[in-house]
N, C-alpha and C positions, 0 to 999 in steps of 0.2 A: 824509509822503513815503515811507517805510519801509512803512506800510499798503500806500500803492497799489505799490511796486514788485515787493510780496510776492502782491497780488492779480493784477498781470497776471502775473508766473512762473506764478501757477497755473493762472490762464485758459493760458498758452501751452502748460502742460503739459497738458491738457487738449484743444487742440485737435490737439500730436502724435500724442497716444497716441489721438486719434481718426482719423487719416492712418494710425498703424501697423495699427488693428485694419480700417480702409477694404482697406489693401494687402492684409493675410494675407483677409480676405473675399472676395479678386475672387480669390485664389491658391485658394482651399478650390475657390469657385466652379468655377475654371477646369480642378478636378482632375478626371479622366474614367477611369470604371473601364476596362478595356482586354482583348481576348480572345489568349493565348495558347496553343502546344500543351504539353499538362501537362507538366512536369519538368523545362523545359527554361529554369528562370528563370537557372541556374549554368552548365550546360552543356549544348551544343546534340548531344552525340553519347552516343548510348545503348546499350548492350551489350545483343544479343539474341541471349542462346546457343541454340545449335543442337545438342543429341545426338544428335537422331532426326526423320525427317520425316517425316508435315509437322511442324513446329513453330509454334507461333502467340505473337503478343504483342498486345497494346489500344493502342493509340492514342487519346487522348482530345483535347478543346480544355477550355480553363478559363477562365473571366472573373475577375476580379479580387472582383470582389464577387457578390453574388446580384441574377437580372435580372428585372428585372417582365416579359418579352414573353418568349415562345420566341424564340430566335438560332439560326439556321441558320450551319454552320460549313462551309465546303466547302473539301475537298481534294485533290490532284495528285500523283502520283510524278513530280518532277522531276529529272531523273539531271544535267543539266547545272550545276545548284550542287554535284555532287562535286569539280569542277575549281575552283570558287572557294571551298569549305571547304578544300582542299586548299592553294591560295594566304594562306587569310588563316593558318593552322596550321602549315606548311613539312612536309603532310603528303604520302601518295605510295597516297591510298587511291583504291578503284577504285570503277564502279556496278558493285552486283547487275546482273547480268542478267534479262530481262523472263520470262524461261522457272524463274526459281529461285524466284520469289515471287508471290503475289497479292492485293489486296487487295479486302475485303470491300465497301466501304462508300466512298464519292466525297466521303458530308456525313455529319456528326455534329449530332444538333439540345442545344441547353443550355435546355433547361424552364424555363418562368416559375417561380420561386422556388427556382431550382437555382444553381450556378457551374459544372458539369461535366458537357460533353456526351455521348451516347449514344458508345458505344467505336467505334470501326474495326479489323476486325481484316486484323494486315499477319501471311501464314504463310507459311513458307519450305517451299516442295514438293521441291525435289531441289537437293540441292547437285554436281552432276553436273557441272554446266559450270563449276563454280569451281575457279582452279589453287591447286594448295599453295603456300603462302608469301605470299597476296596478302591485303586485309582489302578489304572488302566492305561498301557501308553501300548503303544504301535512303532516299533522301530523300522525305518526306511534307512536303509544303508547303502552308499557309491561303495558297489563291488569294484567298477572299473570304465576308464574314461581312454575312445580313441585321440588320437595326437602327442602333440611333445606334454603338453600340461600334466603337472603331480595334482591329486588329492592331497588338500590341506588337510591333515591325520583327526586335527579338535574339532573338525567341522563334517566330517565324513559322516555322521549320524545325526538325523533328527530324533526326538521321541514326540512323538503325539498323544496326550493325556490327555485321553479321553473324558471331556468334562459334562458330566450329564447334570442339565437344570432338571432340580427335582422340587418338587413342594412339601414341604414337612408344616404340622403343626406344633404349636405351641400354647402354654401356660399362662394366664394372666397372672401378676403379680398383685397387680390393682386393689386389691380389694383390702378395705381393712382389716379385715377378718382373718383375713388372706396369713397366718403366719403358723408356722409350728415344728420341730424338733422332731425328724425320725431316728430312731435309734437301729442299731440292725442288732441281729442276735446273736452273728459270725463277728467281728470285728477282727482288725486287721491292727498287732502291737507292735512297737520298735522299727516304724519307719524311718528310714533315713534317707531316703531317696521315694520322688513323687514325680509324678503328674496331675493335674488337677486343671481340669477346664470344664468351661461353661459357657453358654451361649446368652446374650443379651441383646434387649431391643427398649430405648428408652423412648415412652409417650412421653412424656413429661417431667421434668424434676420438682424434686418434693421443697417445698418455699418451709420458709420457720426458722429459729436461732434455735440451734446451728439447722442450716439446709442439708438435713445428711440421709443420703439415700441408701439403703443398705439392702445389697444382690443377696449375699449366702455366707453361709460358715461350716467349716467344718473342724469335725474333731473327735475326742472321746465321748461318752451316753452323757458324760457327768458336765464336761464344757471345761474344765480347769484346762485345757489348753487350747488352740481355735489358730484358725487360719480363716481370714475375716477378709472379706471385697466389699467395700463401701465407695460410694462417691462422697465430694463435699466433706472430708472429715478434716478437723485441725484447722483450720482455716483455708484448707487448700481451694482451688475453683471447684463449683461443685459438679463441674463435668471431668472430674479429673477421678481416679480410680486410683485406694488406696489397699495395697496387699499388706497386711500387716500379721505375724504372729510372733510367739515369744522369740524366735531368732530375729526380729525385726523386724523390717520395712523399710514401704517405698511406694513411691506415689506415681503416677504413670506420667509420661510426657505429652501423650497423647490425649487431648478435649475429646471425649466421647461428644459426639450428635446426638441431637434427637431423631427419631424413625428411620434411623439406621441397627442391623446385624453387626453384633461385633463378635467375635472370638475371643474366648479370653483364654490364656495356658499360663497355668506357674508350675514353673519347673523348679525342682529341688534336686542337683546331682550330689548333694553331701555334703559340699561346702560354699556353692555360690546360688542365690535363690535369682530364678529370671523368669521374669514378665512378660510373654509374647500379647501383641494384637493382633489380632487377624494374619497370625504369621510372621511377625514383625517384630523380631526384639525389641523391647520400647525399654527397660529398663534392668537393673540387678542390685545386687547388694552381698558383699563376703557375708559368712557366717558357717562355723561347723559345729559338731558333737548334737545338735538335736536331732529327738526322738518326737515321733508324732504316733496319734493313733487314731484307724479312719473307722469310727467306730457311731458315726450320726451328721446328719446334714439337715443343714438350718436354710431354709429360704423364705426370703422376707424379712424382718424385722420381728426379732420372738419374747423378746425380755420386755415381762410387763410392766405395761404404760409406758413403752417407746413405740406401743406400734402405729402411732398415729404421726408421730412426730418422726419418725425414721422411714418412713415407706419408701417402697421400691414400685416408681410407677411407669410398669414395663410389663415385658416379655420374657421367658426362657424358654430354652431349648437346648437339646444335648448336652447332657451333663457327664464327666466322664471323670474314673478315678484309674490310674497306672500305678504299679509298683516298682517305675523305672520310669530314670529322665527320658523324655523323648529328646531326638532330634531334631532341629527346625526344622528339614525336610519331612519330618515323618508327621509335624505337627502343621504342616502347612496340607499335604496332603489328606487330613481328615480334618480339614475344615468343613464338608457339607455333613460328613458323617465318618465312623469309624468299622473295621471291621472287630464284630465282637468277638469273632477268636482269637483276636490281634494277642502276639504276647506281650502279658503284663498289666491288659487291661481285666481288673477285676471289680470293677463296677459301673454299670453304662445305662443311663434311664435315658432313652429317645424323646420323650414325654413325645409322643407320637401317636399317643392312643385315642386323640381326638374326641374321645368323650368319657365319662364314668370319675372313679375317686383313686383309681390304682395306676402309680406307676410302675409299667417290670422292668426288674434290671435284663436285660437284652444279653448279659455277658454268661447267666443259667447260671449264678452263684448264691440265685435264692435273695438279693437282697431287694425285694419286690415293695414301694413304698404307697400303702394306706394312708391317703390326705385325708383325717375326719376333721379337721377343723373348721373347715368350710366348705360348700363346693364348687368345686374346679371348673372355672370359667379358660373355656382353648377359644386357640382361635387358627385360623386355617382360610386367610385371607391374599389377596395379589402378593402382599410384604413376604410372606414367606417363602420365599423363595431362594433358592441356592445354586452355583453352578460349581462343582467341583474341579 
């Protein structure tokens, strides 16, 4: 009895594991190599700097494996999926225009015993029509492929973001002298939701107990509330950047360098405050029910007899105030610059003006800022430099 019960388990087991290798058989079977546009298996948008025009970049298609037949891969500049990359990403990018770009090549062929087709080259002729502050892609999309192979659907589109190296000037922070408080005459009550970025470049950190270097602040004319970027405070490293105001704080994870650009964005969407660098969420913190008011901006060290002992010994550039959280996409995108009729942004100083005592707000809201405290040492050297 024992024999036979011990002989059909094995017969049973036997005809399982002959059902499991049936399933995974018709699964192999069923797998099909598939034709994609190369790079785009992570991410469908591609950075194609622009220093100088024309500029050019390849475009290729890829199959998953190597193919017995030539495959004919055919292509389209299709500008109306910028509006639905835009939607699936919360982003706020534009089409190239038809006069900035050209492309070579409609198909790309993939050779019997290849994966990767003949290139397409897409070159950017003039950037002439394109406004500052806005980001630009070029969508190349497989209309359709001869042979048995499918388009892979997530990979069927590149976008090309067109990243133009631009030169901008900037602001010495340097100077001791160097500090002071504008007040605007418009102010902006009952914030609860922000943007706030600034650009920085540190020559040096500032030595002394405590070693605390202090970028900017903002707030109301009077200061009884403040949203404060320091390095070095509380004991923390003094390359380390502290966001602090009356909902809290937080200290960045990230060691700022020296003669490095950084980006700085704090985001306020109403209940959680967050810290990007250079496009990088670095850090956050809960907090709700606060009210701000952007009603004067402080750069440098301004409360006196700290300004010797607090200085900020750097750079700025692009400074920008929003009346709404941005996106990381849409704050990664105006890392070299922003568009000033961007909505929401309602204060924007380029400090781009290369020389004199006035900053203008760029966004035409009038809040234009007169430095008389000292004068404005720019600088417009190899370092400034940006590629969007």
């Amino acid at each position: 009895m024992n024999r036979n019960n011990n002989l059909k388990g094995l017969l049973l087991g036997v005809v399982a594991l002959g059902a499991v290798l049936t399933v995974a058989c018709r699964k192999y079977k069923q797998f099909q190599d598939v034709i994609l546009v190369t790079g785009t298996e992570t991410n469908n948008i591609i950075k194609f700097t622009v220093e100088n025009t024309p500029s050019s970049m390849n475009v290729t298609a890829s199959a998953t494996g190597i193919v017995s037949q030539d495959i004919t891969v055919n292509f389209t500049v299709d500008t109306s999926l910028v509006s639905e990359y835009n939607a699936q990403v919360n982003g706020n990018y534009f089409a190239a225009p038809a006069n900035a770009f050209t492309v070579s090549a409609t198909s790309g062929v993939i050779k019997s015993g290849t994966n990767v087709s003949a290139p397409i080259t897409v070159s950017v002729v003039s950037t002439d029509s394109l406004r500052d502050g806005r980001s630009y892609l070029i969508p190349l999309t497989i209309t359709s492929v001869s042979g048995p192979l499918k388009v892979l659907e997530t990979s069927r589109t590149v976008f090309l973001q067109v990243a133009r190296v631009e030169q901008f000037n900037s602001i010495d922070l340097s100077n001791y002298n160097f500090y002071d408080v504008d007040t605007f005459a418009t102010p902006i009550t009952n914030i609860t939701q922000f943007t706030f970025e600034i650009k920085c470049f540190i020559n040096s950190w500032h030595t002394g107990n405590p070693p605390i270097s202090r970028l900017c602040n903002w707030g109301p004319a009077d200061q009884t509330t403040f949203n404060l970027l320091r390095f070095g405070e509380a004991g923390s490293d003094t390359s380390q950047l502290q966001w602090i105001n009356s909902a809290g704080g937080m200290f960045s994870n990230t060691h700022f360098a020296k003669s490095t650009w950084y980006n700085i964005s704090c985001v306020c969407d109403g209940s959680t405050y967050k810290l990007y660098v250079n496009g990088n969420l670095d850090n956050s913190f809960a907090a709700s029910g606060q009210s701000f008011t952007w009603g004067a901006l402080e750069l440098g060290m301004s409360y006196a007899g700290y300004q010797n002992a607090q200085r900020f010994l750097g750079r700025t550039a692009e400074i920008r105030f929003w009346n709404r959280p941005l996106s990381q996409t849409e704050i990664q995108q105006n890392l070299c610059g922003a568009d000033p009729s961007a909505p929401g942004l309602v204060s924007y100083w380029k400090l781009n003006e290369g020389s004199g005592q006035t900053f203008y707000d760029a966004t035409g809201n009038g809040r234009n800022i007169l430095w008389t405290k000292a004068p404005v040492v720019w600088n417009a050297d190899s370092v400034n430099k940006c590629a969007q």
